[in-house]
C-alpha positions, 0 to 999 in steps of 0.5 A, spaced: 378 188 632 376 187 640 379 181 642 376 177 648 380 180 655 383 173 657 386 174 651 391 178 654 393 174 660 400 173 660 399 166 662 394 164 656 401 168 652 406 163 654 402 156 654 400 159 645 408 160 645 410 153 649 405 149 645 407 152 638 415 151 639 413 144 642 409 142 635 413 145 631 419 141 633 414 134 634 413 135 627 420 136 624 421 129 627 426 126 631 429 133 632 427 133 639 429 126 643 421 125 647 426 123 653 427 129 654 421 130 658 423 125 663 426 129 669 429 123 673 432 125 680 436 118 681 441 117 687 446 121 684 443 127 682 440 126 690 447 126 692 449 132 688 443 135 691 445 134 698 452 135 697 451 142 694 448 143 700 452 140 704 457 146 702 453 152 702 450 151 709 456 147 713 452 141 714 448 135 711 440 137 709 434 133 713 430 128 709 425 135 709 431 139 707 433 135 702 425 135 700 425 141 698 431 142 695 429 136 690 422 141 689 427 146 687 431 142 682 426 139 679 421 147 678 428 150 676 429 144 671 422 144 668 423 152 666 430 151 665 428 147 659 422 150 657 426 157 655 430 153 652 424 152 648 423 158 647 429 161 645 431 164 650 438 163 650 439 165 645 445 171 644 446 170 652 451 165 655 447 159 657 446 161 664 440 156 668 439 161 673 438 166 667 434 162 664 429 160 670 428 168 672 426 170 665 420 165 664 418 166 672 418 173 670 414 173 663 409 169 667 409 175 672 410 181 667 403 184 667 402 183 675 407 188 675 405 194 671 397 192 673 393 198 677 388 194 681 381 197 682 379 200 689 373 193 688 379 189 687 384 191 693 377 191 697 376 183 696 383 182 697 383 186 703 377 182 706 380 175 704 387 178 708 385 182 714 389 178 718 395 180 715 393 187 716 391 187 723 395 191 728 398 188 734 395 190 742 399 194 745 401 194 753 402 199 758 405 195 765 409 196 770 414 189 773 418 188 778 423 182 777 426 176 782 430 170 781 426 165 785 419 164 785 417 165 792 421 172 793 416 174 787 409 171 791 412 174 798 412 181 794 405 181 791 402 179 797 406 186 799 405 189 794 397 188 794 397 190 802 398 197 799 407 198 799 410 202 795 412 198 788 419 202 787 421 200 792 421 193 792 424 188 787 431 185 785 436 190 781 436 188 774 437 190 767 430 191 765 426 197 764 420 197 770 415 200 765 413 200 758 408 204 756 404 202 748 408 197 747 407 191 742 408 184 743 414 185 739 418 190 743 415 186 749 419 179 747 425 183 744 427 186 752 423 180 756 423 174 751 418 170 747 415 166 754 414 173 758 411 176 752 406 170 751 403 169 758 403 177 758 398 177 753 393 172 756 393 177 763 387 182 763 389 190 765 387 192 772 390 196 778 392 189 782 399 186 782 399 179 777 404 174 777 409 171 778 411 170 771 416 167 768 421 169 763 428 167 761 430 172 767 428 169 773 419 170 775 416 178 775 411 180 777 406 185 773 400 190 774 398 191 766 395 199 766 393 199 759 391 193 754 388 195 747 385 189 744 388 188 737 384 192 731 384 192 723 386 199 720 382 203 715 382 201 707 383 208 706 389 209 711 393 202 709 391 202 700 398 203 699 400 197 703 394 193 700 396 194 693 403 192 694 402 187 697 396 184 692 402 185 687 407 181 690 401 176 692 399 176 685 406 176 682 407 169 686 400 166 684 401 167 676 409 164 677 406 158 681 401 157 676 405 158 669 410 154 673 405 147 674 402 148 667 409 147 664 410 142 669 404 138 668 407 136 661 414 132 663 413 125 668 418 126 674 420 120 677 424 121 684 428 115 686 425 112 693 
């Protein structure tokens, strides 16, 4: 027999199982106490919340911090509990982190093993491009100096014709790069040199001054190569991996609100 192809997702999977094992106990009676879908994250448990928190990083959570540890608690709770009505403890010594990965993972099982087609990686790329985008390069020479008014002084020189070496400050820096993203750009001149670099056309004139973490810099930008998307062909891998790894997180989310949507969640103000 040729069943339906939704079928076969895993998500229609765990909600037929999850509903199953819950009727079958609502049928059985008082075996399941209905105030077991009442999560109640009251001041105590907050406390605890923040506490452990508290003791891993060194420090009490912000109030954005402890948001999201409560989301955390609450998401672990929520699967935690529905493994347990599945079964899943079963044999294994009754482990919450245990638990919680098991049923993130029957949600995500089929992702892993799917092999997308060439049609589905090139709507996923479309829709993602930015995310493959490969960064401008510079090529540009800089000389360096403690203040402002030396480094105006010398591009005034430096645009009448004189010779760059041999002016500027000595300084740790290199005086040229040559291709250099904006990465390798804000690890060796800091994020502000990087960011006002990037606003400055190429050309033969002297620019500036600039500023960094250093002191003021001066530039002349001999190349500039706008940004671009690669080839489909040339990054497939790279699409599919990262189609996975988003599909993956997607059915996760998703498997994980549908549970959620079955408890009442009240968080004490």
């Amino acid at each position: 027999m040729n069943w339906p192809s939704w079928t076969r997702e895993p998500l229609v999977h765990f909600l037929v199982i999850s509903a199953v094992i819950f009727t079958l106990f609502a049928w059985r009676g008082n075996e399941v106490d209905p105030s077991s879908r009442l999560i109640d994250v009251d001041r105590d448990l907050q406390g605890q919340i923040a506490l452990r928190f508290e003791r891993t990083s060194g420090r009490a959570p912000t109030d954005a911090e402890l948001d999201q540890q409560i989301a955390q608690y609450i998401r672990d709770e929520v699967l935690y509990r529905e493994a347990l009505r599945l079964g899943l403890d079963q044999g294994d010594p009754v482990v919450r982190r245990r638990l919680v990965t098991k049923m993130d993972l029957a949600a995500s099982a089929q992702a892993e093993v799917a092999t997308p087609s060439d049609d589905t990686l090139r709507a996923w790329f479309v829709t993602n491009e930015e995310h493959f985008i490969e960064p401008p390069v510079f090529g540009f020479d800089q000389l360096y100096f403690e203040r402002a008014r030396d480094a105006l002084a010398a591009l005034k020189e430096l645009n009448s014709g004189s010779e760059w070496r041999e002016i500027g400050e000595p300084i740790s820096l290199p005086p040229s790069l040559d291709r250099a993203p904006p990465r390798e750009i804000e690890a060796v001149f800091g994020a502000q040199f990087a960011a006002q670099l990037n606003e400055l056309d190429a050309g033969d004139d002297w620019l500036g001054p600039i500023a960094s973490g250093f002191g003021h810099h001066i530039i002349r930008i001999r190349s500039k190569e706008k940004s671009k998307a690669p080839d489909f062909d040339t990054i497939r891998q790279d699409i599919e991996n990262q189609w996975r790894t988003a599909t993956i997180a997607d059915r996760k989310q998703k498997a994980f609100e549908l549970l959620r949507d079955a408890y009442r969640i009240e968080v004490a103000e």
